[in-house]
Each structure stands twice: as C-alpha cells, then as structure tokens.
C-alpha positions, -999 to +999 in steps of 0.1 A: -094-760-031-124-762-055-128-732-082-153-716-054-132-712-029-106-700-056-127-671-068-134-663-036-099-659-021-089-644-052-114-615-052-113-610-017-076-610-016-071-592-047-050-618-064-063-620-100-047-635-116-023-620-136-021-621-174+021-613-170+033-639-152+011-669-171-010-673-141-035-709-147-042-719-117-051-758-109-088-762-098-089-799-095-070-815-064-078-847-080-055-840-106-029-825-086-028-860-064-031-877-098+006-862-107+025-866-076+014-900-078+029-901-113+054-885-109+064-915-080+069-889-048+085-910-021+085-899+020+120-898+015+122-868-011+126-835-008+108-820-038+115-785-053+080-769-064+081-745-091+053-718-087+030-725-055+004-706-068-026-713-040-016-748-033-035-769-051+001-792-060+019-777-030-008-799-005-004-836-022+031-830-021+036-820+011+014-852+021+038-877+003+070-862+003+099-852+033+101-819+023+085-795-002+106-763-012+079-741-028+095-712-052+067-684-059+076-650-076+040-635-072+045-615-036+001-609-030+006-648-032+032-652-009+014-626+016-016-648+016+005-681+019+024-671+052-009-657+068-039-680+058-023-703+034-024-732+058+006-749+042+022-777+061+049-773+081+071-797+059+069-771+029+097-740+026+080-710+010+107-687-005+100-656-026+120-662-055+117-655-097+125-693-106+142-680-134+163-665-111+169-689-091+203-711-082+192-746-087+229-758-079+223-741-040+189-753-043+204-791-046+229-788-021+198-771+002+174-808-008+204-827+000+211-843-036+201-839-072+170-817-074+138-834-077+109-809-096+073-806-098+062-777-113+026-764-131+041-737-154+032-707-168+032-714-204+053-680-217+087-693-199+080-730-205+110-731-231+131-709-213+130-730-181+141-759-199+168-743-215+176-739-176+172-777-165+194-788-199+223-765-185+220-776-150+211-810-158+243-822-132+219-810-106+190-828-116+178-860-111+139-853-123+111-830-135+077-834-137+063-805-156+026-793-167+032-780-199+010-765-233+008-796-254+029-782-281+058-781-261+056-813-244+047-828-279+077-813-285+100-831-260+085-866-271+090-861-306+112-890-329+133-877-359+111-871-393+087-857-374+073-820-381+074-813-338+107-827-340+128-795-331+162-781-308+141-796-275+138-828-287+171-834-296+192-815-265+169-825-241+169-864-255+206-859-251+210-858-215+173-866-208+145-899-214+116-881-216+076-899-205+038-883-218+026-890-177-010-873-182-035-855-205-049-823-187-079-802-203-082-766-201-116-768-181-089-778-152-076-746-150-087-710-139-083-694-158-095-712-184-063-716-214-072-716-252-050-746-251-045-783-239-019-794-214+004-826-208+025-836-182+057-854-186+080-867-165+120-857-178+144-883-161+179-873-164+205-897-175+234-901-143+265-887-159+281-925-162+248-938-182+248-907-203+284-911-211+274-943-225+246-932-249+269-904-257+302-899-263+323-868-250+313-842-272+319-799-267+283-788-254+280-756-269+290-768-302+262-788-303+237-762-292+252-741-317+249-767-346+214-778-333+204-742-333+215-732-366+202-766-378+165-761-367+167-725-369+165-727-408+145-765-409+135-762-446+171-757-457+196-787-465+215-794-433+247-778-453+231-742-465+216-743-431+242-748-410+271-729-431+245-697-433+240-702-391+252-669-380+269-685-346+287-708-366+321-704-385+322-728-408+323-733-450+302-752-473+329-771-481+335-776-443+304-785-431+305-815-466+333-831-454+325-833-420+288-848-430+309-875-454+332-882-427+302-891-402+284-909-427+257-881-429+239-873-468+246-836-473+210-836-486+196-844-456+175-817-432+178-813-395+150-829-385+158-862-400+191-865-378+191-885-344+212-869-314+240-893-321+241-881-356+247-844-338+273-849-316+292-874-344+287-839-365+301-822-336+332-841-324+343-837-363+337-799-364+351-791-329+385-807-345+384-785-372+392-754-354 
C-alpha cells in the first residue's frame, strides 16, 4: 500500500493516526519485504506480528510464512481489517493490547517458541522488551523496528556511553544483530527520528547456561538497575545508595574483591559476566 492509498483509507475511514498509541505507519512495501527477508521467515513458521497497523508487514509475512498471528490494539483498525482489509487467510487478526498480552498462550497457540516481527510504536519500545527478557523461555526470535537510540542501545559493548540496563540483560539471555537502517521519510507519519531493525536471537536455555552460570534473576535486575540508575557514581556508592538493594558499602567492597572487580570502577565498564559473578556473591550474603 503506497502513502496514497494510505491517506486515502485513512481519511475516508477516519483512522488518523493516533498521536497515543505511537502510530508510524510503513509506506514502503519494499522495505517491509526487505525485513521478513531478514529477518529469515521460513513456510514453516508461524510468526506473531506485533501491531498490524494497515498491513504493510502483515502482507510479506503472510506470503512467506505458515501462519501470521497479527496482535492490533487500535479497534477503527481492526474494523477496517475484517471488512476490507484483504488480509490472507493464513493471518489470525485478534484485538489485543500487546502489552497485555500472554505470550506463553501465544506460544503454545504457534506451536513452539514464539517467533516476532513487530514495527513498534516507539513510546513502549523499552517496556516491551522488558516483556520479551521476562518471557524469554517462550521465545525463540524478534525482529523489531525500533528508534535508533534504543536499538543503538541493545548493540552497545561495555565502555560505551549507550551502553546501559538493555544492553547488558538483554545480552544475557539474548545475541543481538543491527539487520537494517530505516529513514523517517519511510513512515507516515513522518518521525523526528531514525529507525533500525534488529534481529534479538534468544540463547536455548542449555547454550545460555553455558555463557552463564545459574545466577538469581531479579538480583541481577536489581543490581543492574541500581548500577545504571546512578552511571556517574562508582559502582560501590551506586549500588549501596540503590534504593531496591540492601546492601553496605562495606558489602558491596568485598563482594567486588571477591569477583576480582576494582571498587573504582562504574557500571558501564562491567561485562554481563562481571554482573552475575557480582550477583552469585551478593545472593549468598543474605
């Protein structure tokens, strides 16, 4: 659907856009085929589609793929979808908030580990994959369209300034590709801001148990939080100031000397393994 026919069924359906939910919608299907192709759809998968919007993603996938399960919150969308939408018949359409939503029935519905394309609406971006790290056992795969500060975000090595809570929770259970560069002229409406797609491949739980010891997951969220959550701060006043965490000074010291960690050093200069090491020494502690 070119940007045309876009305003068009937008004016005459009275389905602006709205400013609430994040709405962008894709204008070229070029790029939409350009990411399912990326993001290596097979005719034997059963994809999970997070916000249909008016198609433009919804039709490549439903070319390539078994199955599309399409998740759209926007109602005046879904009323136009069932009556002159034209999607295939291999796609699902259900009314749903995504935030809402039960990915673990939403697995056992696609018959394994959920698969996930989604164009995003930038305000719930983070949120969202806050939701994929805590239901990462259902996951296999995401390929998101996100604002490219977020996906720099995901990508980022230690030492880095976009190095952040993302990079490292996410790199935890998560290998994490740059697929695609998308400008804002690709979207109406047009964003102040550029777009990347990446491609999250979660780890099976056997390979991630190799990269990773066992280690008390909120723990770690909680010492990654308070971490970040002051950066500037010495990874001691940081995290023995972090309101969710418990612990001394003199605590959080000896548990950095007994992981071989300099009690000078700042968050963002610590790798994933040096968080859960920290972690697995803390969680003993109490």
């Amino acid at each position: 659907m070119n940007l045309k026919k876009i305003k068009e069924v937008l004016r005459h359906k009275e389905l602006a856009p709205l400013k609430k939910l994040g709405q962008n919608f894709l204008i070229y299907p070029e790029t939409a085929a350009r990411i399912v192709h990326l993001a290596g759809v097979t005719a034997q998968d059963t994809i999970l589609e997070l916000g249909v919007g008016l198609g433009t993603l919804t039709g490549p996938l439903s070319k390539q793929a078994k199955h599309v399960i399409g998740l759209e919150i926007d109602s005046g969308i879904i009323a136009w979808q069932n009556s002159e939408g034209n999607l295939a018949e291999n796609v699902t359409l259900i009314h749903q908030d995504l935030m809402k939503a039960d990915f673990h029935e939403l697995a056992i519905q696609s018959g394994g580990k959920l698969k996930i394309v989604a164009n995003l609406p930038y305000s719930i971006s983070n949120p969202l994959l806050f939701k994929l790290i805590d239901n990462r056992g259902d996951m296999e795969w995401a390929v998101l369209m996100l604002q490219k500060e977020v996906a720099m975000r995901l990508v980022a090595s230690p030492s880095t300034k976009e190095y952040g809570i993302l990079s490292v929770l996410l790199g935890g259970c998560a290998e994490v590709r740059r697929l695609l560069d998308v400008g804002p002229g690709q979207f109406f409406p047009r964003p102040k801001i550029d777009s990347v797609v990446v491609k999250i491949q979660f780890y099976p739980t056997p390979a991630r148990a190799a990269v990773l010891p066992e280690h008390n997951e909120n723990i770690l969220r909680q010492l990654v939080k308070g971490a970040f959550q002051q950066r500037r701060k010495t990874l001691v006043n940081a995290l023995s100031s972090a309101p969710l965490l418990s612990y001394s000074k003199e605590e959080i010291k000896q548990a950095l000397s007994q992981a071989g960690i300099d009690h000078k050093i700042r968050a963002e200069n610590l790798t994933i393994e040096h968080f859960v090491s920290l972690c697995r020494i803390l969680s003993n502690r109490h």
